[in-house]
C-alpha positions as CSV (number, residue, x, y, z in Angstrom):
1,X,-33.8,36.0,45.0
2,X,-30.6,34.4,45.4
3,X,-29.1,31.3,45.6
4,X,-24.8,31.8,46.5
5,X,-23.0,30.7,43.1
6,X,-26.1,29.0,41.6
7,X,-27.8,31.0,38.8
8,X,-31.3,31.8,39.3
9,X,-34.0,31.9,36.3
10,X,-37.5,33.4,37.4
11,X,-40.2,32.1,35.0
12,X,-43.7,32.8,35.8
13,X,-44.6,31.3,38.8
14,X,-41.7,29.1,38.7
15,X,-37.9,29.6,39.8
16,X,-35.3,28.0,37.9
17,X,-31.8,27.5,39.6
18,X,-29.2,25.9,37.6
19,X,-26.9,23.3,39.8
20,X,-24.0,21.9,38.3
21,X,-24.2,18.0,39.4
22,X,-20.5,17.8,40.9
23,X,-22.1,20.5,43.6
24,X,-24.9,17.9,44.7
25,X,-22.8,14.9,44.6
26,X,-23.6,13.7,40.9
27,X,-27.8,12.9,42.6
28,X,-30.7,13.4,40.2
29,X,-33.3,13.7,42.8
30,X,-33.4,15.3,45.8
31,X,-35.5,17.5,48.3
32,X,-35.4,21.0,49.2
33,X,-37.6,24.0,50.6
34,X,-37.6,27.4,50.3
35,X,-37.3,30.5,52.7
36,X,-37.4,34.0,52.7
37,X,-35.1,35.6,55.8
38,X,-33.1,38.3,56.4
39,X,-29.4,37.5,57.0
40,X,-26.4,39.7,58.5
41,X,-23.0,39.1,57.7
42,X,-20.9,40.3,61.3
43,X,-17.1,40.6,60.5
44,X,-15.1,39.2,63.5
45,X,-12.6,36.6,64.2
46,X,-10.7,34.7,61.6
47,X,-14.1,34.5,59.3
48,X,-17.1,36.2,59.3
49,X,-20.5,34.7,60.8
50,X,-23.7,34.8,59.0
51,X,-26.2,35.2,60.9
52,X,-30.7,34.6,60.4
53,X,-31.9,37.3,62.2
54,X,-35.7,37.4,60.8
55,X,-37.7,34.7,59.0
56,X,-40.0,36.3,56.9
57,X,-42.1,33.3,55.3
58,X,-41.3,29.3,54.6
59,X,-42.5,28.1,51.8
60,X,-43.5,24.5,53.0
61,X,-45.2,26.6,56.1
62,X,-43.3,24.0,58.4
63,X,-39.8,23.6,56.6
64,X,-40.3,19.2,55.6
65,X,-38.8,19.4,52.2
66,X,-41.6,18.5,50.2
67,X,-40.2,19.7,46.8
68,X,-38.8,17.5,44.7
69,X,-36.0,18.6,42.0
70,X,-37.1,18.0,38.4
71,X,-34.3,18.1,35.5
C-alpha cells in the first residue's frame, strides 16, 4: 500500500492514512476511492512522467467516490 507522504495504518479490514489538514485545505469531510494499478516512472525531459499502465481492481468497481472520510 502506499499513499506518497501520507502514512498508512493497516488495521484489519480497515486502512488508516494519516492526512495533515493543511494538505486537504483545513476540510473535515470529503470523498475518495481507492485503486490498485501499476505505475512507471519514465525519466525524460525537465521532470519525469508517471505513467498508469495497468489497473488492476477499483474499489468502488466504477471509480464515483463513495467513501466518505471519518476523523
Amino acid at each position: 500500500m502506499d499513499s506518497p507522504g501520507f502514512s498508512v495504518v493497516p488495521r484489519g479490514n480497515r486502512v488508516k492514512v494519516l492526512l495533515p489538514r493543511n494538505r486537504v485545505g483545513g476540510h473535515r469531510t470529503f470523498s475518495f476511492d481507492a485503486v490498485s494499478a501499476y505505475m512507471q516512472v519514465m525519466p525524460g525531459g525537465e521532470l519525469p512522467l508517471l505513467g498508469v499502465y495497468k489497473v488492476y481492481s477499483v474499489l468502488s468497481g466504477d471509480l464515483s467516490m463513495p467513501f466518505q472520510v471519518t476523523e
